[in-house]
C-alpha positions as CSV (number, residue, x, y, z in Angstrom):
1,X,-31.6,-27.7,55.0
2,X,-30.0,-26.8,51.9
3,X,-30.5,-23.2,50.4
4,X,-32.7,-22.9,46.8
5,X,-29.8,-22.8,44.6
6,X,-28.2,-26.1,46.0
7,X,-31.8,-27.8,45.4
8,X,-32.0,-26.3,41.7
9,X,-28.1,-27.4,41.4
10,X,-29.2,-30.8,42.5
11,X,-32.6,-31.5,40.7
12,X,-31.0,-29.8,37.7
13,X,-27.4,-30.1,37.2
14,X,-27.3,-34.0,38.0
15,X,-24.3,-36.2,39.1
16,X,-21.8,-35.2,35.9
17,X,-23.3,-31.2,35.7
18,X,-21.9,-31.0,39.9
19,X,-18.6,-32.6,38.7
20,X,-18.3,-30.1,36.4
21,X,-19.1,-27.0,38.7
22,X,-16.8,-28.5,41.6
23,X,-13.9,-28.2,39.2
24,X,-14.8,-25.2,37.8
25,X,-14.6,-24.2,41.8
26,X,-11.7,-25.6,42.4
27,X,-10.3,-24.4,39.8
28,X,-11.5,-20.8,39.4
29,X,-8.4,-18.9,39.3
30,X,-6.9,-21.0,36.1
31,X,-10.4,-20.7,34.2
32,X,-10.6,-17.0,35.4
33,X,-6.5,-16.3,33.3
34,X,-7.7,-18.0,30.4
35,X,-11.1,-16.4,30.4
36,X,-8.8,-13.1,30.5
37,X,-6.2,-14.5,28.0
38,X,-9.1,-15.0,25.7
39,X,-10.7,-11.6,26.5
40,X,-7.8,-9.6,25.5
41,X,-6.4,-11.9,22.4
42,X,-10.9,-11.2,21.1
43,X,-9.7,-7.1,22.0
44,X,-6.4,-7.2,20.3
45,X,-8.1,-9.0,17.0
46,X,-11.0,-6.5,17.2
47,X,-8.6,-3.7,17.8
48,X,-6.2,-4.8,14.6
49,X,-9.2,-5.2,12.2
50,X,-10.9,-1.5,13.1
51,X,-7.6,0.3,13.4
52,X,-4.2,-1.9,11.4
53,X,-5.8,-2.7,8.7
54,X,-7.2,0.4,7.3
55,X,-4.0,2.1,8.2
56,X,-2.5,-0.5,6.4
57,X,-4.7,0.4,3.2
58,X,-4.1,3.7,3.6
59,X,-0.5,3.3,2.9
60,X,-1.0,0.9,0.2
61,X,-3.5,3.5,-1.3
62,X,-0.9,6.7,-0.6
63,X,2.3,5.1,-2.0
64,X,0.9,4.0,-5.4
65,X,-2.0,6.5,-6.2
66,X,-2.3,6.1,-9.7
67,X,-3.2,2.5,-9.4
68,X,-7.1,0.8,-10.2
69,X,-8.8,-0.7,-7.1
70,X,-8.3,-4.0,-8.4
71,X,-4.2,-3.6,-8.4
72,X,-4.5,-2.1,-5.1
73,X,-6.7,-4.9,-3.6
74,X,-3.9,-6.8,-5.1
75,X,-1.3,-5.3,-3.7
76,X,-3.0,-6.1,-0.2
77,X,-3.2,-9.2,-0.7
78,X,0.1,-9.8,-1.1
79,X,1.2,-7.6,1.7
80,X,-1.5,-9.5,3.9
81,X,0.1,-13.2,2.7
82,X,3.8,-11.4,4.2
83,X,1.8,-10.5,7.6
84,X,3.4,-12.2,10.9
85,X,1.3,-15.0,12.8
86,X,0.5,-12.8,15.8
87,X,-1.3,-10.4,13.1
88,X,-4.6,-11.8,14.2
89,X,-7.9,-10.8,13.2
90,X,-11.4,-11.9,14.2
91,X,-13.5,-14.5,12.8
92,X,-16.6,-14.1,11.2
93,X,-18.8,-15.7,14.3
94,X,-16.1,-12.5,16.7
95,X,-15.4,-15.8,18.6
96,X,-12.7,-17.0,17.8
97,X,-9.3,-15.3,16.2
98,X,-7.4,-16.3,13.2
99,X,-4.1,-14.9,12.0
100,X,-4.1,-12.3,8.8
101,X,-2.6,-14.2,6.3
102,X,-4.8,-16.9,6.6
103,X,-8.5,-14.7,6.7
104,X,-10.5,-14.7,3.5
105,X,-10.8,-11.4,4.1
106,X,-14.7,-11.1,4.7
107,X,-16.1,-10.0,8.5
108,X,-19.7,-10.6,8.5
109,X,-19.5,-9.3,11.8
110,X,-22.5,-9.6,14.0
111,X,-25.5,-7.8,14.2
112,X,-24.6,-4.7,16.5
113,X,-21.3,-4.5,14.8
114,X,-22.6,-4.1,11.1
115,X,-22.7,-0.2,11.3
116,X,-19.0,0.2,12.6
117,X,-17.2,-2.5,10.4
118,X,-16.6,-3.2,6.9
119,X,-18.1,-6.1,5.6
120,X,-14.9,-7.1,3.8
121,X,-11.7,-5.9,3.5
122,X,-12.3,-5.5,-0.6
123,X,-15.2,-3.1,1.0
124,X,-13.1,-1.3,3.4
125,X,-10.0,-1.0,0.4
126,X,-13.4,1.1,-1.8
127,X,-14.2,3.2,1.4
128,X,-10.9,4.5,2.4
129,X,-10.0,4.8,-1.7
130,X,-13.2,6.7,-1.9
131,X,-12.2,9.0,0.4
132,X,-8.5,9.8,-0.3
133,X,-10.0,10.1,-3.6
134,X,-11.8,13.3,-2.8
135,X,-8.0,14.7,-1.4
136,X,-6.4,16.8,-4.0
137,X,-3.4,15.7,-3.1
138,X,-3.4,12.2,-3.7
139,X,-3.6,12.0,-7.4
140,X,-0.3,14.4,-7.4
């Protein structure tokens, strides 16, 4: 007799969905790395766009403090077209990864991550210029 999930597998998965789940059985320890390898690359991204990049900004902002916003975003953007490929950041979906350089530079990030984040990195450049602003010593 088989057991409930082997009759819901049956009636449900059909002939190609079984296929599919025997591999993925057989195969569990190469799907479970990449499953890893893909966990850690969505960290590192997620980690680079919270913590890189405003430090990034920061010492964009601290170098040349007499600059507008607009020369400053501009400034970023040219530092961000020099980044390495491994400089990855997330996509807008946080699925996927995609490397600095090539980002438009707006994270619609998703729902739960709208109070945390910066909409765009135009927005985070304001932010962090707002507040080294307010420190005396940057316009010295």
């Amino acid at each position: 007799m088989k057991s409930l999930f082997e009759e819901i597998n049956d009636r449900l998965l059909g002939g190609f969905g079984r296929g599919i789940v025997a591999f993925l059985i057989e195969h569990k320890r190469i799907f479970l790395i990449l499953f890893i390898v893909y966990g850690f690359l969505l960290l590192y991204s997620k980690f680079i766009y919270m913590y890189y990049i405003p430090t990034k900004i920061k010492k964009i902002i601290l170098a040349n403090p007499n600059l507008s916003v607009n020369q400053l975003y501009k400034k970023w953007q040219k530092h961000k077209a020099s980044s390495p490929w491994f400089i990855m950041v997330p996509t807008k979906n946080e699925m996927w990864v995609k490397p600095l350089k090539n980002s438009d530079g707006n994270y619609q990030m998703l729902f739960f991550n709208k109070k945390t984040s910066y909409a765009s990195e135009s927005d985070m450049l304001d932010k962090i210029y707002a507040d080294l602003k307010g420190d005396f010593t940057l316009g010295q």
